[in-house]
N, C-alpha and C positions, 0 to 999 in steps of 0.2 A: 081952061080949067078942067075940063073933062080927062084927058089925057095923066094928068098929075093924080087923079082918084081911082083911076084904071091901074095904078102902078102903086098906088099904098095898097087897096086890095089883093092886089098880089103876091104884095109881100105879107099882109097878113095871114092868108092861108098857108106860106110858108112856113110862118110861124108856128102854129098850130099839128103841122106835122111834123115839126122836131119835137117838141112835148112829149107827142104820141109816140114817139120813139124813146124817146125819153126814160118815160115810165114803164114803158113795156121791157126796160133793160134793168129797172132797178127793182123789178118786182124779188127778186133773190137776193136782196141785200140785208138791211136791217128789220126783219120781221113783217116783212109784207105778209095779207091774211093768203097768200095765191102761191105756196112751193113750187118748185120745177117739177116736173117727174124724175125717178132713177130711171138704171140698167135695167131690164126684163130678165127673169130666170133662164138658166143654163139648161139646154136641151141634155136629157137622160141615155149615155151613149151607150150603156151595158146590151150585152145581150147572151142568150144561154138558152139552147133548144138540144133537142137530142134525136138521134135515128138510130136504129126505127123506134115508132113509138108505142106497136104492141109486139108483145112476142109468144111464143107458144113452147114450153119447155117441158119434154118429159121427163121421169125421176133420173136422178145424177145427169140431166144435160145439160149442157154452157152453150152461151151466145155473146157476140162482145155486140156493146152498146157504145155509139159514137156519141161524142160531148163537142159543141159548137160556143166557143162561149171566149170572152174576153175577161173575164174574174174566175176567183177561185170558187170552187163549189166542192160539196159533200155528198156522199150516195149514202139513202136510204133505203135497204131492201125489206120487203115483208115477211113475214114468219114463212119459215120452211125453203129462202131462197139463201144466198150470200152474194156479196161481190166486193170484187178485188181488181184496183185498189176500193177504197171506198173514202179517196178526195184526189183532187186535180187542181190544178192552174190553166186556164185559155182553151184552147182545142184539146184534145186528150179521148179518152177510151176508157173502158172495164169493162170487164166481163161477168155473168150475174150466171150463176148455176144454182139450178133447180137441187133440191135435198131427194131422199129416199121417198117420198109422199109426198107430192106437190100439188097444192089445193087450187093457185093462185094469187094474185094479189095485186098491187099497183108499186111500185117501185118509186120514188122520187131524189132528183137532182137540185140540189137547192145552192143558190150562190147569190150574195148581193141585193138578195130581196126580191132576187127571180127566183122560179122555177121548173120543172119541166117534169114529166112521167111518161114512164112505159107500162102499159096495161099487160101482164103475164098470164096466160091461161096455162090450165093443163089438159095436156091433151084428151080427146075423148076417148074412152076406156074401148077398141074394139071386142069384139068375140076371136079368141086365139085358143089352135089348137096345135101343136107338134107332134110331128112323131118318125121315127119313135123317140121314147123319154132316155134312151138311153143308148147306144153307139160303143162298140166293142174294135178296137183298131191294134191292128198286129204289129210288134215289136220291129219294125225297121224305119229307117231313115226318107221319107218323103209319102209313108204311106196317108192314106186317107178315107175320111167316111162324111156322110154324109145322113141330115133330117133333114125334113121339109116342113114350113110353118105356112097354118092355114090361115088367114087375119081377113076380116072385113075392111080393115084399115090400117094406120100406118102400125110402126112396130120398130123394133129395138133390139138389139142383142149385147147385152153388157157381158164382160169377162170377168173370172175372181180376180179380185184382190191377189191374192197370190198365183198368179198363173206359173204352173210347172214348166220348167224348160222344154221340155218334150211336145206343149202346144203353139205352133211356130204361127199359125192363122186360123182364125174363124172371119168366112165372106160369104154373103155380105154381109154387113152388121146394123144394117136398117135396111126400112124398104116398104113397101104398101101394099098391100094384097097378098096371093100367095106367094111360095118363093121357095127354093133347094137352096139349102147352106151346106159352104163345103168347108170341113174340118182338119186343116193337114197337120200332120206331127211330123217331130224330128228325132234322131237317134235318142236309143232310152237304153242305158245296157245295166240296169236292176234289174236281177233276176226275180225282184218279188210286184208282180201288177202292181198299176196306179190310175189313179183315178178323180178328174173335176168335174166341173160343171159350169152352162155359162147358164144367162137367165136372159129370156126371152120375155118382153113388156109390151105391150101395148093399154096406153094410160097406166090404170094402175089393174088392169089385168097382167099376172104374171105364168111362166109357162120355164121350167127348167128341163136340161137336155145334158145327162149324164155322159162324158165321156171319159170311157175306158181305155187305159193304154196295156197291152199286155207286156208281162215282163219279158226278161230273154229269157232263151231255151234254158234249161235247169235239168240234171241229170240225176233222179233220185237215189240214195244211197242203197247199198245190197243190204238184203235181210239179212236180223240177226241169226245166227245159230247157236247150235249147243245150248240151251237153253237148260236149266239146271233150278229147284230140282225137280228130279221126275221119281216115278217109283211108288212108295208107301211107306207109310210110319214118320212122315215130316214132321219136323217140328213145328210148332203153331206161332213160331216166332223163329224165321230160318231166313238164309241168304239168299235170294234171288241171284242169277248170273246167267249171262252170255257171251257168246263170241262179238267182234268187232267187226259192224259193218265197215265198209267202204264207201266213199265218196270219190266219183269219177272228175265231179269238180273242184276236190281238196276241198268241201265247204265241211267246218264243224259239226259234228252230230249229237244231238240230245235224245237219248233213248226214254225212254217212257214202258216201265214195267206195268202189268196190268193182270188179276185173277177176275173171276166169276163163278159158280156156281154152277149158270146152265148155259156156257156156252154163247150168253146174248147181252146180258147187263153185266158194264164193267168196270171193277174198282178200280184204281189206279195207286200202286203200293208206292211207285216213288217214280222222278221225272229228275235223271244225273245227265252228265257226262262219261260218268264211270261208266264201266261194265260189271256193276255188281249194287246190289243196294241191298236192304233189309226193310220188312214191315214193319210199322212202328206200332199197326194195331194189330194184336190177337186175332189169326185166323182161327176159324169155329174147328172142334175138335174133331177128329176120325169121321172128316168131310172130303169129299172128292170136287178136287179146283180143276179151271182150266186156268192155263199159263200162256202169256204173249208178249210180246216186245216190240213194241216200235222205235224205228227209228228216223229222225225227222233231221233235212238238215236246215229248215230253217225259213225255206224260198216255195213258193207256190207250188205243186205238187211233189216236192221233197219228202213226202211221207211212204215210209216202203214197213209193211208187217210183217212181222217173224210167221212163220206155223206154230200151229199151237198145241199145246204140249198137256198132261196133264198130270198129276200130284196125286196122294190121298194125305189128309194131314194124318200124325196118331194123337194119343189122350196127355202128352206132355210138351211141354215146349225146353228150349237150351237157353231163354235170353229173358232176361226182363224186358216188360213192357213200359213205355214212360207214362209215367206215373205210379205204377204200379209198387205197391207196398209190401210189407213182411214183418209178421213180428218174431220178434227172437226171446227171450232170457237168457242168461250167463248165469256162467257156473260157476263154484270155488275159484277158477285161476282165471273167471274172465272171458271165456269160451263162449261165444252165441250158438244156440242150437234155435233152431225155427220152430214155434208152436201155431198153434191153430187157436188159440184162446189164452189170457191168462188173469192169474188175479192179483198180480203186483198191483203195486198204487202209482208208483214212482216212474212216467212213459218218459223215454227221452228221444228225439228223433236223430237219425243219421241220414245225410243226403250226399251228393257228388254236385260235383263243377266242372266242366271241360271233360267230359267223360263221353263221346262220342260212340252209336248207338254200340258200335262193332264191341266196346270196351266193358258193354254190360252181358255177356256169358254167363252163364251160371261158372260160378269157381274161378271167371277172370278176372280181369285187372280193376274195377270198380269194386267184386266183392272183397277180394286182397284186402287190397289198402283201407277199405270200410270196416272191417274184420278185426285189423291190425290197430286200427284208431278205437273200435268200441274196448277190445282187450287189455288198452294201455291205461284206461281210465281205469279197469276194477287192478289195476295193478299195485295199486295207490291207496293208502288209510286217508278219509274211513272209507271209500268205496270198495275196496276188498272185503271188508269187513260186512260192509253191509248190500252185500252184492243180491241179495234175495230181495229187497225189495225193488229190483227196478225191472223193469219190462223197455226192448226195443224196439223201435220203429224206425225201420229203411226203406225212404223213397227214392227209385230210383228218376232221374230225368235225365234225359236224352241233351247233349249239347252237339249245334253243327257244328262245332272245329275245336280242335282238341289242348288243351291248355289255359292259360291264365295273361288277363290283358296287362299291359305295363307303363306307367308315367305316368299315371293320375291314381285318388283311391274313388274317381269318376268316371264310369266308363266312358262317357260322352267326352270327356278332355284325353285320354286315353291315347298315347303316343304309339303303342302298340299295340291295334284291336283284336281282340279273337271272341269268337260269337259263341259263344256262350250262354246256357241257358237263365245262370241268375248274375249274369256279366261282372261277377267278381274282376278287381281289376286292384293289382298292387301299385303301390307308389312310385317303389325303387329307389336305387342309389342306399341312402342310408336310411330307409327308415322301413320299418316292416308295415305300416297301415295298409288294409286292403278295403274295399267297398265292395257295396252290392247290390242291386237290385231286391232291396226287402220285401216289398211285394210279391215278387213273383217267388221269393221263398216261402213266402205264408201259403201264396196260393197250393203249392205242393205240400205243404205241409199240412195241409185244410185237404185233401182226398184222402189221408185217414179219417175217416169217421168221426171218432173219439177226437178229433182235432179240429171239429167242424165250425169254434167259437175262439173270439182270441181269449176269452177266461182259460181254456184249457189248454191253449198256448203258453198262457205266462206260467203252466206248471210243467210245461214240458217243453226244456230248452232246447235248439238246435243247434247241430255241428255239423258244416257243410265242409267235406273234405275234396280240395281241389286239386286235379290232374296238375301239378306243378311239380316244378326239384326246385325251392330256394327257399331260404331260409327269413320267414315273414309270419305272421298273423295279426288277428284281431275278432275283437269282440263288440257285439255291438247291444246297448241294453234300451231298450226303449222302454217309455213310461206312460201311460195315460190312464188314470184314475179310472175311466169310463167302461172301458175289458173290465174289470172287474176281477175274478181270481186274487192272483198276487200282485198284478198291475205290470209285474216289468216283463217284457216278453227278449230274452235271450237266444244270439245268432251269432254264433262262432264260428270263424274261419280260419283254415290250416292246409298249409300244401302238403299234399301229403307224401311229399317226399326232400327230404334235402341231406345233408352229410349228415350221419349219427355220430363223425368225429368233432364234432364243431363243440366252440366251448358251451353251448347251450344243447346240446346231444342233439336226436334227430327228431323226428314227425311226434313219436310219440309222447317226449317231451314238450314240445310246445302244446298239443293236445290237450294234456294238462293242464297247462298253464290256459289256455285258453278254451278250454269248453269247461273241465273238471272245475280251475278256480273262478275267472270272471262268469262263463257260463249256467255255472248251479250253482257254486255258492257265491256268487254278488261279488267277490274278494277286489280289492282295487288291486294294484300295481304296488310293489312297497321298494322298487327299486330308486337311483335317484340319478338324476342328469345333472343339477345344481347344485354341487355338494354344501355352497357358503349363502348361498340364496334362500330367504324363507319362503316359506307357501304363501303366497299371494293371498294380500286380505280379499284382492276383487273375486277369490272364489269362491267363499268361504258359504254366502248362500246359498250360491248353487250345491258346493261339496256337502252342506248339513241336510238340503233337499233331499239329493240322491239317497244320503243314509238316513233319514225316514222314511225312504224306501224299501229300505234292507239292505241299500249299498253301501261296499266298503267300509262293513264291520272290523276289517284287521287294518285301520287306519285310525289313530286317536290325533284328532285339533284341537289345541286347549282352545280358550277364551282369550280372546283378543283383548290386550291389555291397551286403552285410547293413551293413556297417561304415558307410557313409554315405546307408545307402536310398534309395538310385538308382541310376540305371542305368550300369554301366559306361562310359569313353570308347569310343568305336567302331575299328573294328582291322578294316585289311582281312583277315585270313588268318582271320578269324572268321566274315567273310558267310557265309549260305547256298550251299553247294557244289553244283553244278544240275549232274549226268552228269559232274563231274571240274572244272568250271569255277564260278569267282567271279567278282567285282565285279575283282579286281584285275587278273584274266584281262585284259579290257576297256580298265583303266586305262593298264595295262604297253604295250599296243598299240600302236603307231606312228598304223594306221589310224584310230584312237577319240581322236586327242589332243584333235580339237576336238569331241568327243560330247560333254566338262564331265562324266565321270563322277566323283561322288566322292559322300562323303555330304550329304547333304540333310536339314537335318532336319523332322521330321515326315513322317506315315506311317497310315495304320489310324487315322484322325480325331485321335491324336494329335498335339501338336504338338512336344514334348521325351521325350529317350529312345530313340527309334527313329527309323528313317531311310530316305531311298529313294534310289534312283542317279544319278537326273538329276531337274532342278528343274520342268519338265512334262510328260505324258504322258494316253494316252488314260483311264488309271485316276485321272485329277484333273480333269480337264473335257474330256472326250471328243475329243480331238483327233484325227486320224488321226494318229498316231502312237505306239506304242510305243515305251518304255524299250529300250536294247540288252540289259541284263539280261531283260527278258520278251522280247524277240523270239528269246533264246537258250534260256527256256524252251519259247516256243511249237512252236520249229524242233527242239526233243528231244523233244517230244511224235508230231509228227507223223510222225518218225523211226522212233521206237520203237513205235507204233501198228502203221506199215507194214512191221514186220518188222528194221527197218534200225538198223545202229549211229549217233549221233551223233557229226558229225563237226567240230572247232574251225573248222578250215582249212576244209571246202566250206564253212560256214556264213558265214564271215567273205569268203569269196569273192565268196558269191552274197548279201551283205545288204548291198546298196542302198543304204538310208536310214540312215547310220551318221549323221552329222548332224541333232541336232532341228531342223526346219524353224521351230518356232514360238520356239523361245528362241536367247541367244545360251551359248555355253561361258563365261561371267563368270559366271554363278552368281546372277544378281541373282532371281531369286524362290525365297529361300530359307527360304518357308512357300509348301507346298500352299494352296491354296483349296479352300470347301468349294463343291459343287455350290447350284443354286437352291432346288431342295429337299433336307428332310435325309434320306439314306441310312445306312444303318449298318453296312453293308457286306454280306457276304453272307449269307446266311439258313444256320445248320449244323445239322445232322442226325446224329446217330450215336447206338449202342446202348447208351451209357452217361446220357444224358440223357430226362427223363422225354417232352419238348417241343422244338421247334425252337427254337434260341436263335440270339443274335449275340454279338459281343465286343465288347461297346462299354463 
């Protein structure tokens, strides 16, 4: 029996540990309370460190920074460093440079949620001293100089930015303690010295050391001679002149004329090329000068001085001064005589353009032609007539170069410049408009006294006559309620010279036409360019403005008809009313039956719609003669100018030329013509426009 319970035992405990096996394999099956475990976390393989990791940089120096890393990362620099690049991938580099003033800071490398820093100092600021501050090195090929710098500590030698060819090395260019810096240069063959500088640091102690290059040898040019003038009785406005140095090295010479008084303080009258200039100011009268000339060519002691020489002025001079003024009156035929005082009412001024100093003489080529232009005006009714009431005024101004600009009426767009004192400048091709610098014509026109406001401006027009031969002008009338006077201030321009066989005659004809009519009396243009065209309704504001101005009384606009868009029939009791009087004034006349006053059409380049009084006159091709309409403006100008009421009966008394001498009273040119070249009439100026415009 024994035996048989020995062996069921046995197998029971066998039993028992399949079970346990059992359940210990199904505990991950259907929701048992006892999960497996997972995977454990993946180890963090990144990495990113840098060398070195402090640095010491002084102003402008660079160090490169090593990057250790398996990710991509980005560089952070601190204020006043940079660095480049500033990102990478894995192993890599950049370089981190210190700015002009380097305080310090920490720099960081960031990648992947690492990161890493280099700590940057700046260096400590030693005590530096150099010397010398400045080094002088002779003009040849390998020469050299030498400073020495004194430091407690380390130090630095930065170069410019623009280093001159001629400095080949500065060494050493850092270093600790004292130290000899040697400076070499290389060929320099400018004969005029030159000159840099490097700069020496330590921290932000700074220490600069000039050097100088000499230029090449340079061989100054011979003194001047003959020096001219000498003697006594000079005039107080005369020519300076000498003979012509030499230059051994063919270099250019600019002379430089020079007076003084005693020998030790010196003016300087003028600095050419020429050998010859003029004073432009008034030497003092029956004074004893000294006289000298240098002559310079340009390069480091190229300066060589004449001997000096010595003058006595006397009590008159030969030349205008610029600026310098003159009054005249005219006589019966028109003739200026110079006074010293006068008590006309009526000032007008005369000036030049491109008149260059040599051209102002007494009795030469400036007075001529100024002469010849104030003469042509009294040549003329009513100014013949009433020649007694005007007084002149002649400014002269000096222009550097002699003539008139070409291709613009701009001198700044100006195809051909010439320098000129009020930069008059003509169009060209086919049109006569010229420009001007108005300012600087007031400005000279304002050193008369009596000229000293623009109110007295606007009663005293000017006519600048310019060194030209061709056949142009223009007028230009500006407006601004705020002068006061008569408001419009009048600036006439004329070459004062071009063919007198031309079909519009010569200088003194245009004159006329542009100072006598647009100039004094306001006149517009009554020629025409558009014989079948009407006068533009878009000018009609601006054209009714101007003649409530006083402009362009001998031009009548009816009333714009809206109903048939054009221009009313003309109607005498509608003209322009000039101090109480119209066109019909004239008509009604006894005296005028055979003037052929009526209307005329065409007027202001138009040729339909607008109208003028009589079929020619000097504002359609310059004839000596005005309209009776305009010579009844001119003579209420000059009236009311001088104080005086206008009067129908003296006017009609004393005006002569009631008959146009060039046409007949039939009427037959019953279209203006237009001049040879095109004009647009006059140039307008007022405070409502951005620019000087016309009405065309």
């Amino acid at each position: 029996m024994k035996p048989i319970f020995r062996k069921m035992r046995a197998l029971q405990i066998f039993a028992i540990t399949v079970v346990t096996s059992l359940s210990l394999v199904s505990c991950g099956g259907g929701g048992g309370s006892n999960p497996a475990p997972g995977p454990g976390p993946t180890p963090d393989a990144s990495t990113l460190s840098v060398s070195p990791t402090t640095l010491t940089l002084a102003a402008n120096a660079s160090a490169t920074v090593t990057v250790t890393s398996n990710v991509a990362w980005t560089v952070s620099a601190p204020t006043g460093y940079t660095a480049s690049p500033t990102s990478g991938s894995n192993n890599g580099s950049f370089t981190v440079t210190a700015g002009a003033t380097p305080t310090g800071g920490t720099l960081t490398v960031s990648g992947k949620g690492k990161s890493a820093s280099v700590t940057i100092s700046a260096p400590s600021a030693a005590a530096i001293t150099v010397s010398p501050e400045s080094i002088e090195i002779e003009n040849a090929s390998g020469k050299t100089g030498t400073f020495t710098i004194t430091c407690s500590g380390s130090w630095e030698i930065t170069l410019p930015t623009s280093k001159p060819t001629w400095l080949t090395s500065v060494a050493p260019l850092s270093g600790t303690g004292n130290a000899t810096v040697t400076v070499t240069t290389g060929e320099y063959t400018s004969k005029n010295a030159d000159q840099t500088f490097v700069t020496v640091k330590s921290g932000t102690n700074t220490k600069y050391v000039t050097i100088k290059k000499a230029g090449a040898q340079n061989v100054p040019p011979t003194k001047p001679t003959n020096l001219q003038p000498t003697g006594s009785n000079i005039s107080t406005i005369t020519t300076f002149s000498w003979a012509a140095s030499t230059d051994a090295n063919g270099d250019a010479i600019t002379y430089t004329a020079m007076v003084s008084k005693d020998n030790s303080t010196w003016t300087t009258i003028a600095t050419t090329k020429n050998t010859s200039a003029m004073n432009k100011t008034e030497l003092d009268k029956n004074t004893t000068y000294y006289y000298k000339v240098v002559a310079d060519d340009g390069y480091d002691g190229g300066k060589t001085e004449s001997d000096v020489v010595t003058f006595t002025t006397g009590s008159t001079k030969d030349y205008w001064a610029d600026g310098e003024y003159k009054l005249y009156e005219v006589g019966p035929d028109g003739t200026p005589t110079e006074v010293t005082s006068t008590t006309r009412k009526f000032k007008l001024i005369y000036t030049g353009d491109g008149y260059t100093q040599d051209l102002f003489k007494y009795g030469g080529q400036f007075d001529q032609e100024v002469q010849k232009g104030i003469k042509a005006l009294f040549q003329i009714e009513p100014y013949k007539h009433y020649y007694s009431y005007f007084a002149i005024y002649v400014v002269a101004a000096y222009s550097n170069e002699a003539g008139m600009s070409q291709g613009s009426t701009d001198w700044n767009n100006a195809t051909t410049k010439v320098d000129t004192k009020f930069k008059c400048s003509w169009q060209g091709g086919n049109s006569t408009g010229i420009g001007c610098d108005k300012n600087v014509v007031i400005e000279y026109a304002q050193k008369i006294p009596e000229m000293s406001t623009m109110a007295a401006l606007t009663y005293s027009p000017t006519s600048i006559v310019i060194n030209a031969d061709v056949y142009a002008g223009t007028n230009i009338w500006s407006y601004n309620g705020a002068w006061g006077g008569m408001g419009v201030l009048s600036i006439a321009q004329t070459p004062a010279r071009h063919p007198a066989t031309s079909s519009y005659g010569g200088f003194e004809y245009t004159l006329r036409h542009e100072f006598g009519g647009h100039g004094i009396g306001l006149l517009g243009d009554e020629y025409v360019y558009y014989n079948t065209t009407p006068f533009p309704q878009s000018n009609e504001s601006n054209f009714r403005q101007w003649q409530s101005f006083g402009c362009y009384p001998n031009t009548y606009l009816p009333t714009w008809d809206s109903s048939t868009s054009a221009w009313s029939s003309p109607e005498w009791e509608k003209t322009p009313e000039i101090h109480g009087q119209n066109w019909k004034t004239f008509y009604s006349r006894p005296e005028y039956t055979a003037t052929g006053i009526n209307f005329f059409a065409g007027s202001a380049m138009y040729g339909v719609g607008v109208y003028r009084s009589e079929s020619r006159s000097c504002m359609i091709d310059n004839i000596t003669h005005y309209n009776t309409v305009s010579r009844w403006k001119i003579y209420c100008r000059i009236k009311i100018t001088a104080g005086e009421t206008p009067d129908l009966e003296e006017f009609i008394t004393n005006d002569v030329e009631k008959v146009n001498p060039y046409t007949s009273s039939s009427g037959a040119y019953t279209k203006a013509a237009p001049p040879a070249r095109r004009c647009e009439g006059p140039l307008l100026e007022d405070p409502w426009h951005k620019k000087p415009y016309r009405l065309k």
